[in-house]
C-alpha positions as CSV (number, residue, x, y, z in Angstrom):
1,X,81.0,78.5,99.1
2,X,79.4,80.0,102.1
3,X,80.5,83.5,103.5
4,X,82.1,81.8,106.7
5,X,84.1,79.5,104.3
6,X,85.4,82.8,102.7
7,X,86.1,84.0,105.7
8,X,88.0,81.8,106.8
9,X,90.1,81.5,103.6
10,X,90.5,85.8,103.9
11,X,93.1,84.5,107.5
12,X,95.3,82.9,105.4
13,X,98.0,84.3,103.4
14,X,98.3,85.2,99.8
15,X,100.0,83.0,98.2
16,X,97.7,80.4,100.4
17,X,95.0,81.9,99.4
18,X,96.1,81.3,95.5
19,X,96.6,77.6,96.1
20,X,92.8,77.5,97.3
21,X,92.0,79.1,94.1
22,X,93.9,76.6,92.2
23,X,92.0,73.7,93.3
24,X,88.9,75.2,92.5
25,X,89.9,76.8,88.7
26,X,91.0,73.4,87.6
27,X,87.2,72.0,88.0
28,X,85.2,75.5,87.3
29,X,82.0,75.2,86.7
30,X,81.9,76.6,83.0
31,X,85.0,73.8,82.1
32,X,86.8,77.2,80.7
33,X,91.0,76.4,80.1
34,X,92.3,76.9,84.0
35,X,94.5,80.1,83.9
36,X,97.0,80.6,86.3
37,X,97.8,84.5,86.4
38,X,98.5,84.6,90.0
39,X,101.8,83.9,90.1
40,X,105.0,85.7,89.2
41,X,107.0,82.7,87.4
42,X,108.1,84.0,84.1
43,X,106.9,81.4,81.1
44,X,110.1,82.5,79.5
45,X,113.8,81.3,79.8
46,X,117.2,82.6,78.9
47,X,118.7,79.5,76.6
48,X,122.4,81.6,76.6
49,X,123.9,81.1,79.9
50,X,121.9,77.6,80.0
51,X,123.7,76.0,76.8
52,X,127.2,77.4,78.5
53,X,126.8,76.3,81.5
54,X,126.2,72.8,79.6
55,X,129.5,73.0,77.7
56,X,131.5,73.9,80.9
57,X,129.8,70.5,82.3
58,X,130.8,69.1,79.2
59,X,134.4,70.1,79.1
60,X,134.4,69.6,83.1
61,X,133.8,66.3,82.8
62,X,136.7,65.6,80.2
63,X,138.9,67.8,82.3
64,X,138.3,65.1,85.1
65,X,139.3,62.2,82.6
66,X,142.9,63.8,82.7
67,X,143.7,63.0,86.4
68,X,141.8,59.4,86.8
69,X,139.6,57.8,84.7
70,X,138.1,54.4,85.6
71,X,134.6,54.3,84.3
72,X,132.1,56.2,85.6
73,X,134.7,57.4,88.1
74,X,137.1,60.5,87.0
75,X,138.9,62.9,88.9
76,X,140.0,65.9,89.4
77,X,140.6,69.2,87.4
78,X,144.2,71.0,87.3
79,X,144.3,74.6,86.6
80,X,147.5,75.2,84.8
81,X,146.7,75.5,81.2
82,X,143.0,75.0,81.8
83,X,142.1,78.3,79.7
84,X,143.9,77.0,77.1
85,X,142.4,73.7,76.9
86,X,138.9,75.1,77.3
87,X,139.7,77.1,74.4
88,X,140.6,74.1,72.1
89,X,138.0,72.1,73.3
90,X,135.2,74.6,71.9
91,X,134.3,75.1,68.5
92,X,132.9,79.2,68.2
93,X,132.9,79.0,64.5
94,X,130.0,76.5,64.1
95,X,128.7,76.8,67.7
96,X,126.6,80.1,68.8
97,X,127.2,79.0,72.2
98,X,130.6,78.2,71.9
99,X,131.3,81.7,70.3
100,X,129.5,83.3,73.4
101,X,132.0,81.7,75.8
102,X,134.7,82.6,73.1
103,X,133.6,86.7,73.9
104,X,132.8,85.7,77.6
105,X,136.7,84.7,78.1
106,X,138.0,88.5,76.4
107,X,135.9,90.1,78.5
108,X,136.9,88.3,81.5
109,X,140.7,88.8,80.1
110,X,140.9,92.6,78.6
111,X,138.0,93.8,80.5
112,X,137.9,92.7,84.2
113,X,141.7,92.1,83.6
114,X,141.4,88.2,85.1
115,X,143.5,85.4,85.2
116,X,141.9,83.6,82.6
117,X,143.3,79.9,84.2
118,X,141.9,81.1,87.4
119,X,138.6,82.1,86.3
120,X,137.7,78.5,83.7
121,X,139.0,76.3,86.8
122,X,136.4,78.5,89.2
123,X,133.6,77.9,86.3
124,X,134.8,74.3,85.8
125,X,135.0,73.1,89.6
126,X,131.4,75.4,89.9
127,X,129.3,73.7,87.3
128,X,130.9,70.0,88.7
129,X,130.3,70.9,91.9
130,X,133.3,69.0,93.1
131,X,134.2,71.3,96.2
132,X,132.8,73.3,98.8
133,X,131.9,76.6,98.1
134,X,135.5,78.2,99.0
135,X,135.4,81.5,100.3
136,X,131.9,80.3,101.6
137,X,130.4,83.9,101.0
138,X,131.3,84.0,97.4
139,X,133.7,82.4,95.1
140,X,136.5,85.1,93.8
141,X,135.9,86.0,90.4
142,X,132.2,85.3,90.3
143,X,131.9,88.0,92.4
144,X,133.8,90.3,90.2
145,X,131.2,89.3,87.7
146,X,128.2,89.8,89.4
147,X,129.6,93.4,91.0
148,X,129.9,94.3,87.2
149,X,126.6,93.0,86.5
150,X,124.6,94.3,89.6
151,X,126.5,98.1,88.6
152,X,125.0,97.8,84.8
153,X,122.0,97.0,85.4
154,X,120.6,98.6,88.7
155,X,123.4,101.6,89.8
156,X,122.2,104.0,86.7
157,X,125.9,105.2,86.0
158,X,126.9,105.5,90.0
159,X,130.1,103.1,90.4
160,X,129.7,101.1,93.8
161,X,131.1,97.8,91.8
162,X,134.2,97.3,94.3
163,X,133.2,98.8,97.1
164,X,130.6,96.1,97.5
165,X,130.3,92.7,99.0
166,X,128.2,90.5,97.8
167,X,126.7,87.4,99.4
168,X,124.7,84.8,97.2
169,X,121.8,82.9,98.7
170,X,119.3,80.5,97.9
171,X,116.7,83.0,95.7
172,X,115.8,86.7,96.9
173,X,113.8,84.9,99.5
174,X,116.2,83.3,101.5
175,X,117.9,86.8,100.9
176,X,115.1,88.0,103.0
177,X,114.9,85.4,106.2
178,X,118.6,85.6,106.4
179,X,118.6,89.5,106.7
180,X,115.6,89.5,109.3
181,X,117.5,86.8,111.1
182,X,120.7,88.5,111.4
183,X,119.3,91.7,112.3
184,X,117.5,90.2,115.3
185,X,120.7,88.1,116.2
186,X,123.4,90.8,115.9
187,X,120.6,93.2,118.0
188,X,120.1,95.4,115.4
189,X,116.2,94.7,115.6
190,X,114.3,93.7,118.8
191,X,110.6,93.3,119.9
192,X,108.9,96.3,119.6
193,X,111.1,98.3,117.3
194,X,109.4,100.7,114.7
195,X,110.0,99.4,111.3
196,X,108.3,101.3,107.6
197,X,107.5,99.0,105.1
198,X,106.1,100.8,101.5
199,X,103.4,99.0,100.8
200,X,101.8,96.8,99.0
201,X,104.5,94.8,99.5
202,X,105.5,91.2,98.7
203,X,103.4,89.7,101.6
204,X,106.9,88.3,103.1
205,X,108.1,91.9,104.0
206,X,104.4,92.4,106.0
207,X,104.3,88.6,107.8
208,X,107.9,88.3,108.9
209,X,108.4,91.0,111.1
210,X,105.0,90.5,113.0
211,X,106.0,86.9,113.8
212,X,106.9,85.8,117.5
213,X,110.4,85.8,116.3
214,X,110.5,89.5,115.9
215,X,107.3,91.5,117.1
216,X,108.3,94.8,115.2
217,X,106.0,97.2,115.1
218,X,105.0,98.6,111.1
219,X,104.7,101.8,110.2
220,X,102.8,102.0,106.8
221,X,104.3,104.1,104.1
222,X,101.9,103.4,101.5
223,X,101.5,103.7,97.5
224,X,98.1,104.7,96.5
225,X,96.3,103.3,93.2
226,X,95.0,107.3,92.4
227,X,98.8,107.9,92.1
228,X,100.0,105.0,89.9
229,X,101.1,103.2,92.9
230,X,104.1,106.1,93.2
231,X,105.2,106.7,96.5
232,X,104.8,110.0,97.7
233,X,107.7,112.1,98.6
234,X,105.5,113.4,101.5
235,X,105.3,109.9,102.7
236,X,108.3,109.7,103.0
237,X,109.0,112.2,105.4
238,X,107.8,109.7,108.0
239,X,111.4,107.9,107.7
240,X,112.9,111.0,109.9
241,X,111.0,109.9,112.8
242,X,114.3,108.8,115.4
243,X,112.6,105.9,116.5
244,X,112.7,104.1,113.0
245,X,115.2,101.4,112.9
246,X,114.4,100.2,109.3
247,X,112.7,100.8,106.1
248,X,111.7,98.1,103.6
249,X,110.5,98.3,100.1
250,X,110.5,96.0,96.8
251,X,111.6,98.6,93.9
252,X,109.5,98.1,91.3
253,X,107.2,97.4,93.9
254,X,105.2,94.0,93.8
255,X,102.4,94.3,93.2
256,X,102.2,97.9,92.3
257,X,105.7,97.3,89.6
258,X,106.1,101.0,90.1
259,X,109.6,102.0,90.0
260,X,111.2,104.9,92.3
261,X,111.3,108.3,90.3
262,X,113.9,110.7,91.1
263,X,111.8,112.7,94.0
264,X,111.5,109.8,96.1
265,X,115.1,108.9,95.2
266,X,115.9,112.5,96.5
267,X,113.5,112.7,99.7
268,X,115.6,109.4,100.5
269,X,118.9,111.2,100.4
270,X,117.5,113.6,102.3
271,X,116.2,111.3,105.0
272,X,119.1,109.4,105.8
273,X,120.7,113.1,106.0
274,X,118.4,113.6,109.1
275,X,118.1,110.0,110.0
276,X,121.8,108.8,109.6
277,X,121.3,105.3,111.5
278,X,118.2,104.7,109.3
279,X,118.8,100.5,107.9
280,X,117.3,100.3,104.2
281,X,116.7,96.8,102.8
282,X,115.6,97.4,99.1
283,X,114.9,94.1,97.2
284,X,115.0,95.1,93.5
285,X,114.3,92.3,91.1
286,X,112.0,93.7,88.7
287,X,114.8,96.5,88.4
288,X,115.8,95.6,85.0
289,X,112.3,96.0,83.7
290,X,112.3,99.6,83.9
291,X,114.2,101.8,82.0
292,X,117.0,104.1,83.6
293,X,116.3,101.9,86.5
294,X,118.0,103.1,90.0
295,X,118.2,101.2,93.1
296,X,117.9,103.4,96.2
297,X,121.5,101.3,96.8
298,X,123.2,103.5,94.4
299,X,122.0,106.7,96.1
300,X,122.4,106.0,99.8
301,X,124.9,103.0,99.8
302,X,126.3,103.7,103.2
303,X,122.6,102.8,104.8
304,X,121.5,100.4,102.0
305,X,121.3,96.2,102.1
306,X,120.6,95.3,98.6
307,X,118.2,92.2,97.4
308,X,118.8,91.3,93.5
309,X,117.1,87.5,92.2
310,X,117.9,86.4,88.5
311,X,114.8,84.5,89.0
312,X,112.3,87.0,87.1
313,X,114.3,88.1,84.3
314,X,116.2,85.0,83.3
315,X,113.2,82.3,83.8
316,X,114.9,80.7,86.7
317,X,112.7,80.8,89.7
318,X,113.9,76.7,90.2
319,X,117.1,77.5,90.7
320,X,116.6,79.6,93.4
321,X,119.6,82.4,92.7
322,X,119.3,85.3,94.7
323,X,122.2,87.8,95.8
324,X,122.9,90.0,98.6
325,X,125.0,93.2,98.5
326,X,126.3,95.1,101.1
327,X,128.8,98.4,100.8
328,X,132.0,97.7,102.8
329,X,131.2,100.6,104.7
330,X,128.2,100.3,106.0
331,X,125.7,101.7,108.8
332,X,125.2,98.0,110.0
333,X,128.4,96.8,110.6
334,X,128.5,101.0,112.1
335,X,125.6,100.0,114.4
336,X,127.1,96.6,115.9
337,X,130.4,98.0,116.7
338,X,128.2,100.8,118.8
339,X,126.2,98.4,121.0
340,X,126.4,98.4,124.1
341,X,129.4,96.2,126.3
342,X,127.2,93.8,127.5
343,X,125.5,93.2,124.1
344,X,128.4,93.3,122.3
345,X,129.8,90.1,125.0
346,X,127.3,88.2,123.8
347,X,127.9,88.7,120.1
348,X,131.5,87.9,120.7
349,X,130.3,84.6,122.8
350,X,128.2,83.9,119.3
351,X,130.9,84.0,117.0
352,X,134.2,83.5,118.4
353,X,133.7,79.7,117.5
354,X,134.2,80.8,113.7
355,X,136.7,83.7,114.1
356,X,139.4,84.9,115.8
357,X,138.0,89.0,116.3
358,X,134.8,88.6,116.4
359,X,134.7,92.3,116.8
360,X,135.9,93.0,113.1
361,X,133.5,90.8,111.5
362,X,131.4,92.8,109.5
363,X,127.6,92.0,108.7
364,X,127.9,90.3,105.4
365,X,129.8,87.6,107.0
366,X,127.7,87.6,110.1
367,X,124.7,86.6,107.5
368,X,126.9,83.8,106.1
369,X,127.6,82.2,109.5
370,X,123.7,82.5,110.8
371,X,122.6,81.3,107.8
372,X,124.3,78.0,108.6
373,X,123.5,78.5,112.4
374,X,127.3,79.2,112.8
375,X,128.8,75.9,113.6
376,X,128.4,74.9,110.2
377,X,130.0,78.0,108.7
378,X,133.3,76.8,107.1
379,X,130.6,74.7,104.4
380,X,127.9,77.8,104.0
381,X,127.5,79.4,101.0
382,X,124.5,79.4,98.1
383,X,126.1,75.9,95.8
384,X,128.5,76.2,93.6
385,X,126.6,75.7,90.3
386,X,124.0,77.4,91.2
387,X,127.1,80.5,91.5
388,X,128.1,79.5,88.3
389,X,124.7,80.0,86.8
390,X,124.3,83.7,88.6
391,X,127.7,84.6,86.7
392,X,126.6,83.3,83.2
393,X,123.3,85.1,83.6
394,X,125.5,88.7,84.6
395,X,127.5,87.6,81.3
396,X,124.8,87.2,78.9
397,X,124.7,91.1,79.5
398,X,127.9,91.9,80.2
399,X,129.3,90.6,76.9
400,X,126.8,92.6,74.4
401,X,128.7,94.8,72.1
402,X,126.5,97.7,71.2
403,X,125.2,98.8,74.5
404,X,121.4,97.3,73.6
405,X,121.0,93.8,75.6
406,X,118.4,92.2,73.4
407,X,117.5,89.8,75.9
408,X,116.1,92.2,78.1
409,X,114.4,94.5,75.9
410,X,112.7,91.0,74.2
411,X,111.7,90.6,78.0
412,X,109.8,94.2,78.5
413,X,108.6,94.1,75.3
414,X,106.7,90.0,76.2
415,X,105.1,91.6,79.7
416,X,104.6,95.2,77.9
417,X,102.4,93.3,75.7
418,X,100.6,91.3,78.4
419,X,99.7,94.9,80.1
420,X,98.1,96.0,77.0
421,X,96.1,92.7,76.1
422,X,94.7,92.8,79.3
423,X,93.9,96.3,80.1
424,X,92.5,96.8,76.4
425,X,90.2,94.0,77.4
426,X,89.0,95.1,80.8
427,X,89.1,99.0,79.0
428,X,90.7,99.4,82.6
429,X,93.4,102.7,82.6
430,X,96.4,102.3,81.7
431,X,100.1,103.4,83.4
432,X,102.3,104.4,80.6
433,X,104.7,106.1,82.2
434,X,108.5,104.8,82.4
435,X,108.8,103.7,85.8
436,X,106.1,101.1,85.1
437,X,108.1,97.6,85.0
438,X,104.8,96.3,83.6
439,X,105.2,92.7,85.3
440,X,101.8,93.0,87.5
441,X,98.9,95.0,87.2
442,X,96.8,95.7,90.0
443,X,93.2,95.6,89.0
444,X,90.2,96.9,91.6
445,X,87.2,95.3,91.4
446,X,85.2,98.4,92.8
447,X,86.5,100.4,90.6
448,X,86.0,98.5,87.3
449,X,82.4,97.8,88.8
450,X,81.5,101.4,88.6
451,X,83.1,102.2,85.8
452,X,80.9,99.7,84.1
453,X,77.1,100.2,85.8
454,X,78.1,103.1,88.2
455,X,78.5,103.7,91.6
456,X,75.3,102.3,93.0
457,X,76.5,98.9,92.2
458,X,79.7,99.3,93.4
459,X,78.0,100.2,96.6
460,X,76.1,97.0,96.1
461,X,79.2,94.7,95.5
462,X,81.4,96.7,98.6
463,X,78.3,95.6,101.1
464,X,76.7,92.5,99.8
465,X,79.8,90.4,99.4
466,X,83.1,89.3,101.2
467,X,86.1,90.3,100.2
468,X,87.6,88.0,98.0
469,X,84.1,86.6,96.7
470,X,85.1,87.6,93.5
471,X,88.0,86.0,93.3
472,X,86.5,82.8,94.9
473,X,83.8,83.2,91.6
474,X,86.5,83.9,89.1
475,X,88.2,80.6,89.7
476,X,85.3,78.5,90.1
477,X,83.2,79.2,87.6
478,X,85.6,80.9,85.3
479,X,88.4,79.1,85.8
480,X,90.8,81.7,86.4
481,X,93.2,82.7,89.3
482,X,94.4,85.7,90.6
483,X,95.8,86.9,93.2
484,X,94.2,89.0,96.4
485,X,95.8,92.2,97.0
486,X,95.0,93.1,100.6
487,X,97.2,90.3,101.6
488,X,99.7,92.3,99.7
489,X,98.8,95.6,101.9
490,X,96.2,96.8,99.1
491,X,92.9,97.9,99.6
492,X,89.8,95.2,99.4
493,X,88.7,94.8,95.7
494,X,92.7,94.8,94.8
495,X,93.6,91.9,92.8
496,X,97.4,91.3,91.4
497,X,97.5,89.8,87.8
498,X,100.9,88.8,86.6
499,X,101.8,89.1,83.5
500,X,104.7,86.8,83.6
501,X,103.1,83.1,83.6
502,X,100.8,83.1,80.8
503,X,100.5,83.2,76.9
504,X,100.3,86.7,75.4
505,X,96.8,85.7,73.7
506,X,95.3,84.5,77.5
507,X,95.3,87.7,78.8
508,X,92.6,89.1,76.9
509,X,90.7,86.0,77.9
510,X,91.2,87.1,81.3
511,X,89.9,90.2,80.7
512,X,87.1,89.1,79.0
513,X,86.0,86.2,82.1
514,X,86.4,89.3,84.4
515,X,83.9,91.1,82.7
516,X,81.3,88.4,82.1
517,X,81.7,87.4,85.5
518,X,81.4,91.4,86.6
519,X,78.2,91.2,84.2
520,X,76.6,87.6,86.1
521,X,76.8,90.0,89.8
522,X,75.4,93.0,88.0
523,X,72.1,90.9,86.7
524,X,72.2,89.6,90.4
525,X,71.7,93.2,91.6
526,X,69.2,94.3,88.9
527,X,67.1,91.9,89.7
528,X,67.3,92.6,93.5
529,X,66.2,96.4,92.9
């Protein structure tokens, strides 16, 4: 590949730039196994909530028989002693799964204090998917659930679980279009605004806001490799500049999968002190890899939109299950009722199709209605089963007796592993402290280049070569893929390795083709001195 081909392929984005890579790792020169490590779909699944989500089907389906039954055509489902009927119908003394749903239901009972009836007709008419999704920003008790769940696992001990409303949505990235949209649409954001964004960042969070639909301008608050990806608290400080409207970050960052520590938790606090209009959008789904894990929701909820996906941790990026959370009191819903007459006119113009005061519609369900370009908002709403599966998911941890969710600490320990394998390999330093999530590792090529044959070659690589040459080499003739990291908001020589997607044993291979193929450019440059 010649070096205007590369540099046309460095325009594009980088997950485009992955696909590229693709096509040429499956025919590499070398006819090495094609390994895929740039992407962040987990090769594991959680079987739990999957097997009861299958029996509620199951027993759905029989509950339909009840009402008509004609063939292939059944009806309807009746609530009044549904519970009861569900609980006949399993069979939790020779079924795991069964005995799962057995502890799901006392929980749901003595717990969250539910009406059991109410909650197996919501689960039943879910996983069926028999009726709109009714209220169309969440069904009732699932949200219950997922407040609970959302409290567990990211709010490290600080109890926001009903004072929050929750929104789900088609995966954590239509979490993300639907918040830029409604910003922009409830003039909250406009063209030119100042926006910070810590980067690297998932490349969304840099493309988005630079797009003719919004034209913000970015203020970088970035993590630095020298510190472990941290963000520094002095950073920070650039969030009490008045003219910020917004501050975005992925915590654990992607790719960095560095998790907030307690000083930039703090320096947060402090900013919002000195910058109380300040919007945060945190999108935390590699939260539950980290220990102690706490979302910068927990500490500043008043001026926090929160961003969960089950996609990472429960193997279910296909089902697309994302969540938004808002606090019922919150600085955007604070910032709409302060615009100005004229803006507020047209808002109220916007909406008043849907509701009767459009004044005292808060945010959240200003979301739900742009989401379905508010004519269509008495049917919007993420679907019904996919609801169902977010609530089995928050279950599978809720329901575990001893405080220790074996599920997820199965899950740190699979990409904990990964991180070794491949840093062992590449003899490439290692981040062991706690607010690692482990799930990517960033890798620079400069750096391992010196490390290896010192820094006159890395000179050499840094001047003789595009970019992403390396990459480009490492999937053609080595058959592997990565990911570049400047598309990210790295440095050049940055590249993201997942270690979600592959078999434990393939990441030392990585680390091994890295280094052969470091060795191949190395003989390249001896032999040009």
């Amino acid at each position: 590949m010649n070096i205007s081909e590369e540099e046309k392929i460095e325009t594009l984005g980088a997950f485009e730039i992955s696909e590229k890579m693709v096509e040429l790792a499956k025919i590499n020169a070398k006819g090495n196994p094609y390994l895929n490590a740039g992407r962040g779909n987990p090769n594991w699944i959680n079987k739990k909530a999957r097997l009861a989500f299958s029996r509620l089907l199951e027993f759905g389906i029989k509950e339909s028989e009840r009402t008509i039954s004609d063939g292939d055509l059944v009806g309807y489902t009746e609530e009044t002693g549904i519970s009861a009927r569900f609980i006949d119908f399993l069979s939790p003394k020779t079924n795991d799964t069964d005995q799962f749903l057995i502890y799901c239901l006392d929980y749901l009972k003595n717990t969250l204090l539910l009406n059991l009836d109410s909650v197996v007709k919501e689960f039943v008419d879910g996983v069926l998917g028999n009726l709109y999704p009714s209220p169309n920003c969440v069904l009732k008790n699932t949200e219950i659930i997922l407040n609970q769940y959302l409290q567990s696992v990211l709010y490290n001990g600080v109890d926001l679980a009903n004072d929050t409303t929750l929104f789900p949505t088609e995966g954590g990235s239509a979490a993300i279009v639907y918040t830029f949209n409604s910003l922009k649409e409830n003039k909250l954001i406009k063209p030119g605004d100042k926006i910070a964004i810590n980067t690297p960042i998932f490349t969304p969070y840099l493309q988005i806001p630079v797009l003719n639909d919004y034209e913000l301008v970015e203020v970088d608050l970035s993590s630095k490799e020298e510190n472990n990806w941290e963000i520094d608290p002095t950073t920070i400080e650039k969030l009490n500049d008045p003219e910020l409207k917004a501050f975005f970050l992925v915590n654990p960052s992607n790719p960095g999968s560095k998790a907030l520590d307690d000083k930039a938790l703090n320096e947060i606090k402090k900013v919002v002190l000195n910058n109380p209009d300040l919007m945060i959008i945190t999108d935390d789904v590699y939260g539950t890899f980290v220990n102690d894990f706490q979302t910068v929701y927990s500490v500043v909820p008043f001026n926090t939109l929160l961003v969960y996906s089950y996609s990472k941790l429960f193997g279910a990026t296909g089902w697309r299950l994302g969540v938004i959370g808002l606090h019922k009191e919150n600085v955007f819903d604070k910032l709409i009722k302060e615009l100005p007459s004229e803006q507020q006119e047209q808002l109220n113009k916007r909406y008043n199709l849907v509701v009767l005061d459009t004044e005292e519609m808060s945010f959240i369900d200003r979301m739900v209605a742009d989401s379905r370009s508010i004519g269509l908002y008495h049917i919007a709403g993420l679907s019904t089963p996919s609801q169902i599966m977010e609530a089995l998911f928050s279950l599978t941890h809720l329901v575990v007796s001893d405080q220790t969710d074996d599920y997820i600490e199965a899950s740190k320990k699979l990409v904990n592993d990964r991180y070794e394998k491949l840093h062992t390999a590449l003899d490439y330093a290692k981040d062991e402290s706690a607010k690692n999530a482990k799930y990517y590792s960033m890798i620079n090529i400069y750096h391992l280049a010196e490390e290896k044959y010192g820094p006159d070659f890395r000179k050499y690589l840094e001047t003789h070569y595009e970019q992403i040459d390396f990459l480009i080499n490492l999937a053609q003739k080595n058959g592997i893929v990565l990911m570049d990291g400047v598309g990210f908001g790295a440095n050049p020589g940055d590249l993201r390795v997942s270690e979600a997607n592959l078999p434990t044993k393939d990441y030392q291979k990585i680390g091994q083709q890295m280094l052969e193929l470091l060795n191949d450019y190395y003989q390249t440059f001896k032999k040009e001195q």
